[in-house]
N, C-alpha and C positions, 0 to 999 in steps of 0.2 A: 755406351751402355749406361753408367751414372750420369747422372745430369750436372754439369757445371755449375761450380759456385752462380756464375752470374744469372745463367735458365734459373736457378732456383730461388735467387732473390725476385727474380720478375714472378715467379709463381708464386711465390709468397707474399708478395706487393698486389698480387690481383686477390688472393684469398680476404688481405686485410681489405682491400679498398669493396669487394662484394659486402664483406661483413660490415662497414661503417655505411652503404649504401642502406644496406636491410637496417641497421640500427635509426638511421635517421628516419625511415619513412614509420616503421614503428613510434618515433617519438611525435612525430606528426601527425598519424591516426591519433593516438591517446590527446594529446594538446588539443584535436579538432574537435574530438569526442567529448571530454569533457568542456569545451566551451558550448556546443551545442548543448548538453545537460543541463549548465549553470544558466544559458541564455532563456530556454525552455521549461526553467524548474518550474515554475507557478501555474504553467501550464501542462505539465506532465503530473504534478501535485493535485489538480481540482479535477484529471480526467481518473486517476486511481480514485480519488475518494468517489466520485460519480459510479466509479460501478462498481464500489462496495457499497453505497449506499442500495444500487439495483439490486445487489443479490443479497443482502439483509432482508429490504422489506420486503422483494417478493417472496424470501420464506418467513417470514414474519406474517404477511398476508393472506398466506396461504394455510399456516397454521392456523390464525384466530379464526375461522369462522368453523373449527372445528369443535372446538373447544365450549362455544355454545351449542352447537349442536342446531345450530340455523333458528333456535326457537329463544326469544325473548319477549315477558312476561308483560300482557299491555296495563295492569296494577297491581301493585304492590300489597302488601297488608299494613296497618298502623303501627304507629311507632311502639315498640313494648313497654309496659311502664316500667317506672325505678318504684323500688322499694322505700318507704318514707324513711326521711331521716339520712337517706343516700345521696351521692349529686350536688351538683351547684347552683340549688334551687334557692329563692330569696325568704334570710333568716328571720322568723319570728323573736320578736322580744316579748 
């Protein structure tokens, strides 16, 4: 009915040995994982900034052309004058 000292050390010798099996493949995944990361960084780095730069200026480029209004002005008017005595115009003596 109870299990014998010795059944129960072999059951608990298979519990421990499951649990250091799953502990090592865990340390193995994460070791494999970040060397892939570290090996890959400069290239995982220039593919994030690429498609933040896509979705930047496509909304960047999609707003300006609202903003004027599709209509710019083919000339301007002349420059406004200054007021005498104003400005960094050349001093009389």
């Amino acid at each position: 009915m109870f299990p014998t000292l010795k059944n129960l050390k072999i059951m608990l010798q298979k519990i421990v040995n499951g649990i250091a099996i799953a502990s090592g493949v865990i340390s193995l995944t994460v070791v494999g994982t970040v060397g892939y990361v570290f090996i890959r960084k400069d290239a995982i780095i220039e593919n994030v900034k690429s498609k933040v730069m896509e979705s930047v200026m496509g909304s960047v480029g999609d707003a300006l052309p609202d903003v004027m209004g599709d209509v710019l002005p083919d000339v301007t008017g002349p420059a406004a004058p200054l007021p005498e005595g104003v400005g960094l115009g050349v001093p009389s003596f």
